[in-house]
C-alpha positions in Angstrom: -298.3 -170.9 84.1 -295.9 -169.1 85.7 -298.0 -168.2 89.0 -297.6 -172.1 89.7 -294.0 -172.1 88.7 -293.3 -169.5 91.5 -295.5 -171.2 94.1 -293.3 -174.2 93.1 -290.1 -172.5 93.4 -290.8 -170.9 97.0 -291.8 -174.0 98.5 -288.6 -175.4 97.5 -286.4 -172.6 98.5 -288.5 -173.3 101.9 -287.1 -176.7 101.7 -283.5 -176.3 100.7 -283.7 -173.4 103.5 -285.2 -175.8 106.4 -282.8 -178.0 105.3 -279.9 -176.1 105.4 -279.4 -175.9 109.0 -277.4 -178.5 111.4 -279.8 -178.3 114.3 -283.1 -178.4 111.9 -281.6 -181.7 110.2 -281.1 -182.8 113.5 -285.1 -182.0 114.6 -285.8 -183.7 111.1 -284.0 -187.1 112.2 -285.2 -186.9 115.3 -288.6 -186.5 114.8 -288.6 -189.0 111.9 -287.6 -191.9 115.0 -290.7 -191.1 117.0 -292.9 -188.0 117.6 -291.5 -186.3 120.2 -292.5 -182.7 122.2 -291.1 -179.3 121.7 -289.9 -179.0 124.9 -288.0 -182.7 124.6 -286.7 -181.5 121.8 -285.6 -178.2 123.1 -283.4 -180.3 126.2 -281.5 -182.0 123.3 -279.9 -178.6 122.1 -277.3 -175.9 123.8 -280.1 -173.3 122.6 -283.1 -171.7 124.3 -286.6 -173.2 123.7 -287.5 -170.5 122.0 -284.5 -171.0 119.0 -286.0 -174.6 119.1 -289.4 -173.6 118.5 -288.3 -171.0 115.9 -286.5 -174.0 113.9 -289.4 -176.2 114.1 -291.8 -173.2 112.6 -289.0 -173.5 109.7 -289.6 -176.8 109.0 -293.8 -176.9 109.5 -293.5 -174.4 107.0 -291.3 -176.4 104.7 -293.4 -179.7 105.6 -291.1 -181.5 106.6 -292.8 -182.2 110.8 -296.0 -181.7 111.4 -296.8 -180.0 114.8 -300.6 -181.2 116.7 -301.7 -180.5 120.5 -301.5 -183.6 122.9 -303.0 -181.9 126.1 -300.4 -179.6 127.4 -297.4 -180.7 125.1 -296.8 -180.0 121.1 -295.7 -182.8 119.3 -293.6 -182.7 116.3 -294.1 -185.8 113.9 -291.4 -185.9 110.9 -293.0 -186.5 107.2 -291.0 -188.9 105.5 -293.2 -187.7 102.0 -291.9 -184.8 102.4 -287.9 -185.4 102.5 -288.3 -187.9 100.0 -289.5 -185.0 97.8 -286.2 -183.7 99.0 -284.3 -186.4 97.5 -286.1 -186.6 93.9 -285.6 -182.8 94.0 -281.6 -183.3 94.0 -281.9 -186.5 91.9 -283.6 -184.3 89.3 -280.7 -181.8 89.8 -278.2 -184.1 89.6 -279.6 -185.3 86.2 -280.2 -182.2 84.7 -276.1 -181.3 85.8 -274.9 -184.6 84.3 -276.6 -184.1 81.4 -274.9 -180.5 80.9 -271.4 -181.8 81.5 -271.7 -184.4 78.5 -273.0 -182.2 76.3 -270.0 -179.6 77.7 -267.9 -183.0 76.8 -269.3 -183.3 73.4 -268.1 -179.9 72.7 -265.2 -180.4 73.8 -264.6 -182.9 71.8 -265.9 -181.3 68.6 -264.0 -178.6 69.0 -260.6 -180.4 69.6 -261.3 -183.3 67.2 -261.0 -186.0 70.6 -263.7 -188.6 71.1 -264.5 -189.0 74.1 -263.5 -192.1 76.1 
């Protein structure tokens, strides 16, 4: 299936990429303490409160906050589900890599008559 596979993919390029910036990991953490408005989070930055409102689109599209209404204010809530799918995502990398470098190992070995230690 690979229309599935590609849905999969993009939504975790979306991830990596919400991810990949210092002042989103920042909105992450703080968000993740206690639901906090835009505009609090906008007087925690050196950037206008439109950058801060462009970030946090980044990361509703990536899932990692949720955004609702409260009255006037948006709230941004972090999704601990979410980054823990972050953290299976690189365990799964890691695994997959480890596995590769043994069996690199292994080859070595073969090839140079060493076992490996």
């Amino acid at each position: 299936m690979v229309v599935g596979t590609r849905e999969r993919e993009t939504q975790i390029d979306r991830l990596f990429f919400a991810l990949s910036d210092a002042t989103r990991r920042d909105i992450v953490t703080q968000a993740l303490d206690r639901e906090r408005s835009v505009s609090e989070l906008g007087r925690l930055y050196p950037i206008s409160l439109t950058a801060v409102q462009k970030h946090v689109e980044v990361l509703v599209d990536a899932g990692l906050v949720s955004k609702h209404r409260s009255g006037r204010e948006q709230l941004v809530r972090g999704e601990v589900d979410r980054l823990r799918r972050a953290h299976e995502l690189l365990d799964e990398l890691e695994t997959l890599w480890r596995a590769r470098l043994e069996r690199f190992d292994d080859v070595l070995n073969d090839t140079t008559g060493k076992d490996s230690e």
